[in-house]
OpenMM code with the backbone's topology and positions (N, CA, C; nanometers):
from openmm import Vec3, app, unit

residues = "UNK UNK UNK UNK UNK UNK UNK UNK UNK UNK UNK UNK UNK UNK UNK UNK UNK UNK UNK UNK UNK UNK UNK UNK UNK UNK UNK UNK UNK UNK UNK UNK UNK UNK UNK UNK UNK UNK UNK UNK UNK UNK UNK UNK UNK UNK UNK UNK UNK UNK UNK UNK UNK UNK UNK UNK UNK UNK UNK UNK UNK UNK UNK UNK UNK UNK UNK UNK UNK UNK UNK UNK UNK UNK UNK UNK UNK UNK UNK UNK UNK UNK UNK UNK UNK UNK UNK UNK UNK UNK UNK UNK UNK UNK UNK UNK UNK UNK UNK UNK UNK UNK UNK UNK UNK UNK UNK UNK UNK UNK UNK UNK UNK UNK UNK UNK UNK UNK UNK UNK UNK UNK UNK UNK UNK UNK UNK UNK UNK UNK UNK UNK UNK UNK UNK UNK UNK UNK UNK UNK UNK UNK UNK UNK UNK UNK UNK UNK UNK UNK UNK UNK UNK".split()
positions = [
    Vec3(-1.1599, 0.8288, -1.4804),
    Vec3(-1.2499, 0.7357, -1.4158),
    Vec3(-1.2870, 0.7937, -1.2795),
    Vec3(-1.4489, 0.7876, -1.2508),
    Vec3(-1.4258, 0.8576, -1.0922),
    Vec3(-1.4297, 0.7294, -1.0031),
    Vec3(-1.4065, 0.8240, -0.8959),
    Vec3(-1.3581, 0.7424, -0.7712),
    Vec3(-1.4341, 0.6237, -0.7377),
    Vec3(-1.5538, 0.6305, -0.7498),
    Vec3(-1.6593, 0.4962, -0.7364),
    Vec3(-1.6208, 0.3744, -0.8090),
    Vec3(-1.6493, 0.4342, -0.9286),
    Vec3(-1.6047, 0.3449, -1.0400),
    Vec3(-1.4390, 0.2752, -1.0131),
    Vec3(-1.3645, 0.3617, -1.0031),
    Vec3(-1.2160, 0.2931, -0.9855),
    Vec3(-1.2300, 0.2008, -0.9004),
    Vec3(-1.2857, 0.2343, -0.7665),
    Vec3(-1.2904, 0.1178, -0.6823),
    Vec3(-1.3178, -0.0092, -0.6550),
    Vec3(-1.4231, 0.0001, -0.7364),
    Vec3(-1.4983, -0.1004, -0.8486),
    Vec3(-1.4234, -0.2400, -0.8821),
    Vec3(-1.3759, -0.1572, -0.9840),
    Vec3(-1.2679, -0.2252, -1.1191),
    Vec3(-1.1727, -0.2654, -1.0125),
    Vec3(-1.0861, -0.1869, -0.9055),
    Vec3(-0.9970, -0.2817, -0.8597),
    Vec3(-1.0416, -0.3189, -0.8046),
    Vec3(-1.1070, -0.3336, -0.7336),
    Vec3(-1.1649, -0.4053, -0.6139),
    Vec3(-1.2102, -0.5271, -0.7017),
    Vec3(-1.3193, -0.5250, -0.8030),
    Vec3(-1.3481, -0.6391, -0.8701),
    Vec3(-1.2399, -0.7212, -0.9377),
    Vec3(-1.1624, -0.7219, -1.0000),
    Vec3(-1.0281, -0.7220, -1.0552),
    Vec3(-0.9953, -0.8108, -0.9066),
    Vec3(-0.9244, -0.7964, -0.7978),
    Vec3(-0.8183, -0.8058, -0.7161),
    Vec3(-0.9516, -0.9476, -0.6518),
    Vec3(-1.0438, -0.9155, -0.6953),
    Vec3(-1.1633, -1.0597, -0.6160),
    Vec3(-1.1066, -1.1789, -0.6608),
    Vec3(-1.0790, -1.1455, -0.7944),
    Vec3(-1.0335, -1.2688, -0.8654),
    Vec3(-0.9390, -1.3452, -0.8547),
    Vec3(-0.8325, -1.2972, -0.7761),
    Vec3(-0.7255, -1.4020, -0.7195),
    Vec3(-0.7091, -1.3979, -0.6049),
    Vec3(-0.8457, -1.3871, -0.4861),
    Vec3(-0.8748, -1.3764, -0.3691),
    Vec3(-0.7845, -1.5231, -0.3058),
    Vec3(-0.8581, -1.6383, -0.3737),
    Vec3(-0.7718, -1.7661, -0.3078),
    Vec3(-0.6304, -1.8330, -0.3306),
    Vec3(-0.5418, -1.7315, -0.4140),
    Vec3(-0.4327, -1.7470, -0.4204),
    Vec3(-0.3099, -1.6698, -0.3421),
    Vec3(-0.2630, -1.7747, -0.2381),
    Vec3(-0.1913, -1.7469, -0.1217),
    Vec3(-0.0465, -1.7084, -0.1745),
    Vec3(0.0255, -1.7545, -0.2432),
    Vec3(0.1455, -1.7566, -0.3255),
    Vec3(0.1829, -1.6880, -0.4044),
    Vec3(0.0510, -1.6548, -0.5180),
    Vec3(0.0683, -1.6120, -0.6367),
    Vec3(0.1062, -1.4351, -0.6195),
    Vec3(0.1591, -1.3812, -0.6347),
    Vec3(0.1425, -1.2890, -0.6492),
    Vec3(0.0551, -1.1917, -0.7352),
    Vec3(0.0651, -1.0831, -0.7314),
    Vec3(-0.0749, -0.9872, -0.7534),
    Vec3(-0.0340, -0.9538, -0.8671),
    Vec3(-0.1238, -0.9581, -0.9583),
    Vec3(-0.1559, -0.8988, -1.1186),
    Vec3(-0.1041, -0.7823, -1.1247),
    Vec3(-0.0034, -0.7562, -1.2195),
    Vec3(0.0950, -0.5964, -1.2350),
    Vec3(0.0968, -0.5569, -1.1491),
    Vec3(0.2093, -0.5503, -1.0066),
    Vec3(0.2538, -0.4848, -0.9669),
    Vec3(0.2949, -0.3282, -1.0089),
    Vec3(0.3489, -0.2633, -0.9521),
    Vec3(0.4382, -0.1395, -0.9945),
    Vec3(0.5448, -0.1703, -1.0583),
    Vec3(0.5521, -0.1060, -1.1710),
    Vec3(0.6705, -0.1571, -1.2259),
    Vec3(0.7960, -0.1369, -1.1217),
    Vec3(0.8670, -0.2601, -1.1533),
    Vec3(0.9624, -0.2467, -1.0592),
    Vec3(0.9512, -0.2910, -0.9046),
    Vec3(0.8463, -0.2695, -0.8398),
    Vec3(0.8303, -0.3439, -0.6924),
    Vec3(0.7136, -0.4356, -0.6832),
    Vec3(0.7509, -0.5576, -0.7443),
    Vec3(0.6933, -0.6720, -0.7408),
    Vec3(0.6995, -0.7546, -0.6004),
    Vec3(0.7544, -0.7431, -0.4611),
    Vec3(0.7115, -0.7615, -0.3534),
    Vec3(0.6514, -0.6522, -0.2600),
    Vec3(0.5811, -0.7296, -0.1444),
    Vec3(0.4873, -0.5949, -0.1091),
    Vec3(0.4735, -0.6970, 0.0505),
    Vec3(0.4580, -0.5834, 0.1396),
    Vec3(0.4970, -0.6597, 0.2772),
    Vec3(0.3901, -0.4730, 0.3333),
    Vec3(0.3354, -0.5498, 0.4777),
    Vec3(0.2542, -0.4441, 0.5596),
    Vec3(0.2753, -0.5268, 0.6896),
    Vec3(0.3211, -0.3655, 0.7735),
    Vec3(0.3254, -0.3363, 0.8860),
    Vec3(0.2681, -0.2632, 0.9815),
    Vec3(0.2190, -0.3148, 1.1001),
    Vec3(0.1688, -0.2355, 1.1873),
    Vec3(0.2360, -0.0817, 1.2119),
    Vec3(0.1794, 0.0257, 1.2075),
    Vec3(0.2751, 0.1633, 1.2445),
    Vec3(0.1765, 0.2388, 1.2917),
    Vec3(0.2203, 0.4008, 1.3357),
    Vec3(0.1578, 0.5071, 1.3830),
    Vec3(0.1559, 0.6135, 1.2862),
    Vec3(0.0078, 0.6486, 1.3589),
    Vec3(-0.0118, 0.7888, 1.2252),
    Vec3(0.1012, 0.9283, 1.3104),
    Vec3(0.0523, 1.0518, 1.2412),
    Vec3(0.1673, 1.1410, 1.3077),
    Vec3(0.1127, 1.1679, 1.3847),
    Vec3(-0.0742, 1.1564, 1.4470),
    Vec3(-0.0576, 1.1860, 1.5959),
    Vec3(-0.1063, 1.0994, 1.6920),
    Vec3(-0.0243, 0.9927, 1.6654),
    Vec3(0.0136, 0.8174, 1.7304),
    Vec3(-0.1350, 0.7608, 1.7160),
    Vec3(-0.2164, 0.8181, 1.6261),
    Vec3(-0.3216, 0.6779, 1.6208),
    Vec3(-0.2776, 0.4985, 1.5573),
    Vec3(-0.4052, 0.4646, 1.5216),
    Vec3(-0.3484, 0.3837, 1.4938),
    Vec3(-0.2716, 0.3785, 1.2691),
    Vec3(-0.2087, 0.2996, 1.2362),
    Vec3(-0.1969, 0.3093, 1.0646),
    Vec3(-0.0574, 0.1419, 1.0244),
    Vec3(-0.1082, 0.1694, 0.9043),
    Vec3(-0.0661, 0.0920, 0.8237),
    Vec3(0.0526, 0.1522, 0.7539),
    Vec3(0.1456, 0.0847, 0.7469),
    Vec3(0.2218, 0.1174, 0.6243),
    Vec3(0.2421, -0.0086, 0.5597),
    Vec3(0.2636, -0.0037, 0.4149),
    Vec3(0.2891, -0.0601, 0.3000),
    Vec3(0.4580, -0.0346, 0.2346),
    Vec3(0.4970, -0.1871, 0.2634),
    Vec3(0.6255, -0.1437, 0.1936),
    Vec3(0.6476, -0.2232, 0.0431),
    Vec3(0.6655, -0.1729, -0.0554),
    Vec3(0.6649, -0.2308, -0.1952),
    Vec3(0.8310, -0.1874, -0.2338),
    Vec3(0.8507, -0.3530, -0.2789),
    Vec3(0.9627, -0.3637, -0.3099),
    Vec3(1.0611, -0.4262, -0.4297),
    Vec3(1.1742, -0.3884, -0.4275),
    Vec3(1.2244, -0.4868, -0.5664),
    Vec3(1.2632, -0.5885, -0.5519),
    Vec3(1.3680, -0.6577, -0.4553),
    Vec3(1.3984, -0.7463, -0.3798),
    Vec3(1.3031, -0.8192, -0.2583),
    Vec3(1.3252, -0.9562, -0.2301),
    Vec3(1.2208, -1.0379, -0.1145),
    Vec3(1.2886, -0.9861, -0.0216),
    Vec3(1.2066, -0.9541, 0.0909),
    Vec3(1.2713, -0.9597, 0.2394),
    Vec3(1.2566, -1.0538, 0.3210),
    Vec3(1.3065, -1.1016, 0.4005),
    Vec3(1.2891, -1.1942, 0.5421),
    Vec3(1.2489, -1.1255, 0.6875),
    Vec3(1.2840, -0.9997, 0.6711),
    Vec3(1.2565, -0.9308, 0.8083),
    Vec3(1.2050, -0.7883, 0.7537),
    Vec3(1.2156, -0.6912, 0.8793),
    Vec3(1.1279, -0.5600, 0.8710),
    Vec3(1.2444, -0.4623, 0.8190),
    Vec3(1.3567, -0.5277, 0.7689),
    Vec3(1.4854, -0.4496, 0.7314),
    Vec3(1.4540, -0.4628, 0.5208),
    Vec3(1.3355, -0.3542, 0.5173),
    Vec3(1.3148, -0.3793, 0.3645),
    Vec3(1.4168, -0.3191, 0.2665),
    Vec3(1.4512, -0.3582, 0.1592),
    Vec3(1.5447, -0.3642, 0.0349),
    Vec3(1.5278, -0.2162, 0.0277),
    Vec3(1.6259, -0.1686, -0.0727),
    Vec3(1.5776, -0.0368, -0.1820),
    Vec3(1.6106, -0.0681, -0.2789),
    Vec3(1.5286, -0.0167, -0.3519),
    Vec3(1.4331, 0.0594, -0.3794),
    Vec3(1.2692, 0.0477, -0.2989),
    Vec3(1.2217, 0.1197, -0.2848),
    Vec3(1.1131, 0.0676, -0.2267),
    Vec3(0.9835, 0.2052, -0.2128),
    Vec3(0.8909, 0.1467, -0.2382),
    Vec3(0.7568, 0.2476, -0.2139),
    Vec3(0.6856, 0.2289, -0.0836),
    Vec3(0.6747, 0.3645, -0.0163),
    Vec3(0.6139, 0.3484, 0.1099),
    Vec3(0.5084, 0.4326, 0.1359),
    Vec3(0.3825, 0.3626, 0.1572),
    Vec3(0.2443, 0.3781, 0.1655),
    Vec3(0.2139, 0.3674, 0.3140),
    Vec3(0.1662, 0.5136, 0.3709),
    Vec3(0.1308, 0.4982, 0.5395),
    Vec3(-0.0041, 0.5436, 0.5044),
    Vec3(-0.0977, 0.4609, 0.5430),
    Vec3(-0.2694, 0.4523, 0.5888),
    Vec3(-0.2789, 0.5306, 0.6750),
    Vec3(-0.3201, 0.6355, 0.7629),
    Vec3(-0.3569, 0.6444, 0.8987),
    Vec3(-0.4657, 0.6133, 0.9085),
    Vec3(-0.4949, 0.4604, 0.9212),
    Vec3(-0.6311, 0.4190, 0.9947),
    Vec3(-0.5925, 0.2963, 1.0385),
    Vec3(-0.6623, 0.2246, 1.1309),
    Vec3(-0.6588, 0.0938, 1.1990),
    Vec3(-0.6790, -0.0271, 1.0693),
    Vec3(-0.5925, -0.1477, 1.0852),
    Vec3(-0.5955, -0.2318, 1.0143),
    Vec3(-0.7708, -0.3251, 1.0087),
    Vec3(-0.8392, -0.2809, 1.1092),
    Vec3(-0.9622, -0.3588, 1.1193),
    Vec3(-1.0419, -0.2545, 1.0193),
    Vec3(-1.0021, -0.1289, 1.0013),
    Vec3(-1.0883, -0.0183, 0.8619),
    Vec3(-1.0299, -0.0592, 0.7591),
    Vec3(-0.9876, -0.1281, 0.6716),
    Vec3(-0.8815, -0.1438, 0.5617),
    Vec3(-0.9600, -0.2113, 0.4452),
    Vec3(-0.9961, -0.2964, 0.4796),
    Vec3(-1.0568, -0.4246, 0.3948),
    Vec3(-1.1695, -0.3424, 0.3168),
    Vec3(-1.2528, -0.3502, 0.1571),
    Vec3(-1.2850, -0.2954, 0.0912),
    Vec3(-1.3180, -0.1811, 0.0634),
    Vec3(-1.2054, -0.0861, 0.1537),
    Vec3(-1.1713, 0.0654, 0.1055),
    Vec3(-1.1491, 0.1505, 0.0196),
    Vec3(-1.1153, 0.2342, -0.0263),
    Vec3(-1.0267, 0.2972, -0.0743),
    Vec3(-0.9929, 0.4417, -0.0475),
    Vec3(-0.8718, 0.4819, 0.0032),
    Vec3(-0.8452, 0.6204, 0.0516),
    Vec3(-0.7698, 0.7053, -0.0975),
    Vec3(-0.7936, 0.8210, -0.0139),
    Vec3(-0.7058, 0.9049, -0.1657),
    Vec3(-0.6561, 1.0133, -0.0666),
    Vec3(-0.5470, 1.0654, -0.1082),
    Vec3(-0.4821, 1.2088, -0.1087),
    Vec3(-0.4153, 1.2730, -0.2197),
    Vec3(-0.4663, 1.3728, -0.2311),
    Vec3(-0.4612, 1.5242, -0.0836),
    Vec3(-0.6467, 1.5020, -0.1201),
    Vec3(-0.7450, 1.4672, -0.1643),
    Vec3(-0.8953, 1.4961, -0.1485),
    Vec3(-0.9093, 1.4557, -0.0250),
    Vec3(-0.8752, 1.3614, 0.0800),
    Vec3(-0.9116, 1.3109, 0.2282),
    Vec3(-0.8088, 1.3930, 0.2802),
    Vec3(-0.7670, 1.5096, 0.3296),
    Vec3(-0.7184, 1.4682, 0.4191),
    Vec3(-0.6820, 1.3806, 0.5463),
    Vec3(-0.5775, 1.4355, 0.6412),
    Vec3(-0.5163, 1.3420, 0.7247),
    Vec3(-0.5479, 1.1629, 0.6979),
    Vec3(-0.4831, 1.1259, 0.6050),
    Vec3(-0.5393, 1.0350, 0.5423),
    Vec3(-0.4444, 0.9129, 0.5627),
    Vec3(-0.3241, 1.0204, 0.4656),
    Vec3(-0.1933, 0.8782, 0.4964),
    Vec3(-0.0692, 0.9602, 0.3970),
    Vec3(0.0166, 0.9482, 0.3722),
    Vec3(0.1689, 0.9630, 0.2666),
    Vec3(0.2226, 0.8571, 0.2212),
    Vec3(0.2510, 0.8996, 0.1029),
    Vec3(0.3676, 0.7453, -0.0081),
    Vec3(0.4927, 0.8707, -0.0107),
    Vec3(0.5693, 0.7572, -0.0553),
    Vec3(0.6804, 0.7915, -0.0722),
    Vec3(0.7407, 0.7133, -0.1769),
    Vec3(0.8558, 0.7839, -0.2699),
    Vec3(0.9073, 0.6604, -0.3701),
    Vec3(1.0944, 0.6594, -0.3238),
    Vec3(1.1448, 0.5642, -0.2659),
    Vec3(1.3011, 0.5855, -0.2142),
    Vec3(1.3869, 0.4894, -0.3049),
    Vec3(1.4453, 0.6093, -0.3457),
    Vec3(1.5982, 0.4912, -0.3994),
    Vec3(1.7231, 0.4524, -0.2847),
    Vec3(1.6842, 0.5251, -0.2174),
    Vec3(1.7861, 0.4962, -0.0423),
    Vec3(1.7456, 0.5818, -0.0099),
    Vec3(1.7719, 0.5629, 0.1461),
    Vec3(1.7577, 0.6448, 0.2526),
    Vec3(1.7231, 0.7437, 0.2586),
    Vec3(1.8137, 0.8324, 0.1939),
    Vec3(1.8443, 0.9790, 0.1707),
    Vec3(1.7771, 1.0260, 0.0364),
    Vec3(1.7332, 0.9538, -0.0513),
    Vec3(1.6634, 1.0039, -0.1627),
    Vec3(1.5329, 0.9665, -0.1813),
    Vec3(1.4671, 1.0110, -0.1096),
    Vec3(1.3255, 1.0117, -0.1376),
    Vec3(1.2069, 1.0917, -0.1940),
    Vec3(1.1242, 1.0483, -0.2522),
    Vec3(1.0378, 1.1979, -0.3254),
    Vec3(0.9303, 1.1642, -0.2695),
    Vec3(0.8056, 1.2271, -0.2474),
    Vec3(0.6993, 1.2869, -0.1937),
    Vec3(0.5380, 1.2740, -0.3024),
    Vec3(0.4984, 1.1845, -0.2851),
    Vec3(0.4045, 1.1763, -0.3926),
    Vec3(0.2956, 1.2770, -0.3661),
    Vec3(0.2634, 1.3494, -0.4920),
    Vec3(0.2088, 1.4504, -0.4261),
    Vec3(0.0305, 1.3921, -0.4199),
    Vec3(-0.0118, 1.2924, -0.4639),
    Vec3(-0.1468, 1.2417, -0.4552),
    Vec3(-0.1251, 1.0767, -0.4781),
    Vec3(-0.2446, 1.0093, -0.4459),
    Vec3(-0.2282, 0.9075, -0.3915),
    Vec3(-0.3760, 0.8197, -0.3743),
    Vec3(-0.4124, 0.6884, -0.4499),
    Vec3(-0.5211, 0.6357, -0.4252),
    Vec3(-0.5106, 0.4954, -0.3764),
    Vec3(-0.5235, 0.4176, -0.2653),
    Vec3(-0.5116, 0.3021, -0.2323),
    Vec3(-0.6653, 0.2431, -0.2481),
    Vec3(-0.6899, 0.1520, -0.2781),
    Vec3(-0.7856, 0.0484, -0.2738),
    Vec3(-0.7379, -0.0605, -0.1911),
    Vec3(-0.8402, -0.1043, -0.1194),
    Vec3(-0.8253, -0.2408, -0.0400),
    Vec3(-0.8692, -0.3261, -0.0698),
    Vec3(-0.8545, -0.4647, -0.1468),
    Vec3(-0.9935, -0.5732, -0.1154),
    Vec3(-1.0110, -0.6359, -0.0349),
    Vec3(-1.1777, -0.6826, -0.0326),
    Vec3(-1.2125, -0.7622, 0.1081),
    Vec3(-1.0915, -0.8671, 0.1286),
    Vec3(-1.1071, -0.8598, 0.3086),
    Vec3(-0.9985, -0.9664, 0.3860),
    Vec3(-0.9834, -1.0735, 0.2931),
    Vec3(-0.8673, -1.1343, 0.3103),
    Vec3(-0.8380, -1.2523, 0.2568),
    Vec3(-0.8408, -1.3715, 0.3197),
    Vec3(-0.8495, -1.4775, 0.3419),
    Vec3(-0.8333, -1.5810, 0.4321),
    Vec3(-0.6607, -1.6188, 0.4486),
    Vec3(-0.5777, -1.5414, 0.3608),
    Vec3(-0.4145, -1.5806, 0.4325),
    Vec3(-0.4002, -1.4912, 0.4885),
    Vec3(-0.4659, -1.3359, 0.5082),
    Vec3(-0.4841, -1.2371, 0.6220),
    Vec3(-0.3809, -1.1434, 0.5857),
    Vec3(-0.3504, -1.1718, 0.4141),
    Vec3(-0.2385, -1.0996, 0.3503),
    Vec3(-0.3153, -0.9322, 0.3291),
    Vec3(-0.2770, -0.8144, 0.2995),
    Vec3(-0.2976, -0.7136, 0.2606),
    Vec3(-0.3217, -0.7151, 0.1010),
    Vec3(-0.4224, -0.6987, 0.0288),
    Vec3(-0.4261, -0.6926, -0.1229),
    Vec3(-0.4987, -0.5607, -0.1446),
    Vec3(-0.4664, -0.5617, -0.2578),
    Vec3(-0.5306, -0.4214, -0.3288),
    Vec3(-0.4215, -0.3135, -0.4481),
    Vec3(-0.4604, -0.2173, -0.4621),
    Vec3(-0.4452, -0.1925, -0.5995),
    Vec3(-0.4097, -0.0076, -0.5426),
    Vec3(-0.2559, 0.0228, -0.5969),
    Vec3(-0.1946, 0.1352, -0.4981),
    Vec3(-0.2177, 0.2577, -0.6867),
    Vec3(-0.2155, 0.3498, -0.6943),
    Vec3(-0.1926, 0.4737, -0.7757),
    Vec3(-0.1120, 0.5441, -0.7430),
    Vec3(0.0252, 0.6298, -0.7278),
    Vec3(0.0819, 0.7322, -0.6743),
    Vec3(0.1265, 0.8337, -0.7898),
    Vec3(0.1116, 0.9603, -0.7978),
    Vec3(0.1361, 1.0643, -0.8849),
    Vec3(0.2463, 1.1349, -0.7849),
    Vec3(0.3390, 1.1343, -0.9244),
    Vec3(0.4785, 1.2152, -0.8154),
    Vec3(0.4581, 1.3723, -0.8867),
    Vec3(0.5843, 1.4533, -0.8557),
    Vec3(0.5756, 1.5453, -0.9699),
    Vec3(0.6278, 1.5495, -1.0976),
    Vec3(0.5598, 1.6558, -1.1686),
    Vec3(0.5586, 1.6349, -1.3536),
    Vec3(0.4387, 1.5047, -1.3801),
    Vec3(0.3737, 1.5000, -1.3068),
    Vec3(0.2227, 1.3812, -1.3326),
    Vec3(0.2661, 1.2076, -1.3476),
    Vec3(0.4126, 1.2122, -1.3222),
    Vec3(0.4152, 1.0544, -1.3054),
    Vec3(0.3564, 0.9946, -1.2401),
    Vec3(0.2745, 0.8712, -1.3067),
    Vec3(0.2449, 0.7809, -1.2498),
    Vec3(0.2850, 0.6458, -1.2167),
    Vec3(0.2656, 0.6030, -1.1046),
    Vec3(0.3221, 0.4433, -1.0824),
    Vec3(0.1760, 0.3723, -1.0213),
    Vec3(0.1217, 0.2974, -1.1108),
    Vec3(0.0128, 0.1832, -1.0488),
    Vec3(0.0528, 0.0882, -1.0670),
    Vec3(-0.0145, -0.0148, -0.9415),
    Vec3(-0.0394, -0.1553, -0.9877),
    Vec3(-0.1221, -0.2382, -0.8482),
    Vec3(-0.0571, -0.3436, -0.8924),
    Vec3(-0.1702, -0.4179, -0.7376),
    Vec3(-0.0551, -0.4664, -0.6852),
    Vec3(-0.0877, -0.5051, -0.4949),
    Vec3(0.0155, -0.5475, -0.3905),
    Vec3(-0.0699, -0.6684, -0.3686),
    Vec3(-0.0181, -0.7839, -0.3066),
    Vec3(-0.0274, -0.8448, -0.1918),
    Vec3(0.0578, -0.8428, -0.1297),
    Vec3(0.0271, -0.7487, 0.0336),
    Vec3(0.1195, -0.7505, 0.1209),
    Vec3(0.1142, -0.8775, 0.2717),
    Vec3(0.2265, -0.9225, 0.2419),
    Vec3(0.2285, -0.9988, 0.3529),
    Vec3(0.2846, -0.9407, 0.4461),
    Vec3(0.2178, -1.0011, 0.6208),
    Vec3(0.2132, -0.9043, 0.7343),
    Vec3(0.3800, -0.9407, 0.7479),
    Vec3(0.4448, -0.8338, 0.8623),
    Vec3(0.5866, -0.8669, 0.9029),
    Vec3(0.5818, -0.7915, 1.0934),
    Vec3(0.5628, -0.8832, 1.1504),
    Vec3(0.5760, -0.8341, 1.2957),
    Vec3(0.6881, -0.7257, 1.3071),
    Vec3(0.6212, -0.5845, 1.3443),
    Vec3(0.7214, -0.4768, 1.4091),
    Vec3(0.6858, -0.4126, 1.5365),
    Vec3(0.7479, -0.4292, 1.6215),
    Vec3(0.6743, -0.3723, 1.7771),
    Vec3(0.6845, -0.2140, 1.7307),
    Vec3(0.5712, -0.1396, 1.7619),
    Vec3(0.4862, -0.0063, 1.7683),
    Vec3(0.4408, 0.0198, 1.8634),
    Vec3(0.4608, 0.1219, 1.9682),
    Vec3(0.3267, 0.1561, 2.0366),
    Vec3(0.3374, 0.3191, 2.0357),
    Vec3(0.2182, 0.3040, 1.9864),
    Vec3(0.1069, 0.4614, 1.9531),
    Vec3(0.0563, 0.4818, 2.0963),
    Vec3(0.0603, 0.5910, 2.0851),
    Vec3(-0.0188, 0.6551, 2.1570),
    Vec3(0.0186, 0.6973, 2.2729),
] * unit.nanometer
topology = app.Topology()
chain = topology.addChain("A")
for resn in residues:
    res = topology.addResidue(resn, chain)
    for name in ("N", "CA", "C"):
        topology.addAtom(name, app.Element.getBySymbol(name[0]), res)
């Protein structure tokens, strides 16, 4: 599917449960059915997003493992009906897939879609990550925000 088109489909797709605050998002990743976004810094302190997708709920910025971690480098006001990819964009953003701390792998490509803002001001959209040997993990997030003090720059 090319890139237009994908964006499309999720983006159209993810419209459809625009007014549901609660519900969670249509197929997750297998396996990290919560999804939480935080303010962060890119690596050369602009501004970025990260995405934390998870197996367990959290209450604070102390997220569970297993967990998938998606860093944007762009400002949360660029986000809303996007979609970035890597390695074709560079300086773009990195996922990661962690079973703890210490074990993490490196996705080697990567497509996020955003859909338009939401009115609960949650993060939605629809993540792709290819690790190596061509695994794939898709599905859709709604991330709810979690206050973390950052300062970039």
């Amino acid at each position: 599917m090319n890139p237009t088109r994908w964006s499309l489909v999720a983006l159209g797709a993810l419209g459809a449960c625009r007014g549901q605050t609660s519900a969670p998002p249509a197929n997750p990743p297998p396996g990290y059915p919560y999804a939480y976004a935080v303010a962060d810094c890119a690596p050369w302190d602009g501004p970025a997003v990260t995405l934390y997708l998870t197996a367990r709920a959290a209450d604070s910025t102390d997220f569970p493992w297993p967990q998938l971690r998606i860093s944007v480098w762009r400002g949360v006001a660029t986000l809303a009906g996007q979609t970035f990819a890597w390695p074709a964009d560079e300086q773009i953003g990195v996922a990661t897939r962690c079973a703890a701390p210490d074990d993490c792998q490196l996705a080697a490509a990567a497509r996020i879609g955003f859909a338009p803002a939401t009115d609960d001001s949650s993060l939605t959209g629809l993540a792709e990550l290819t690790f190596a040997g061509g695994e794939k993990l898709r599905g859709g997030f709604r991330a709810v925000w979690r206050r973390m003090r950052v300062m970039c720059g």
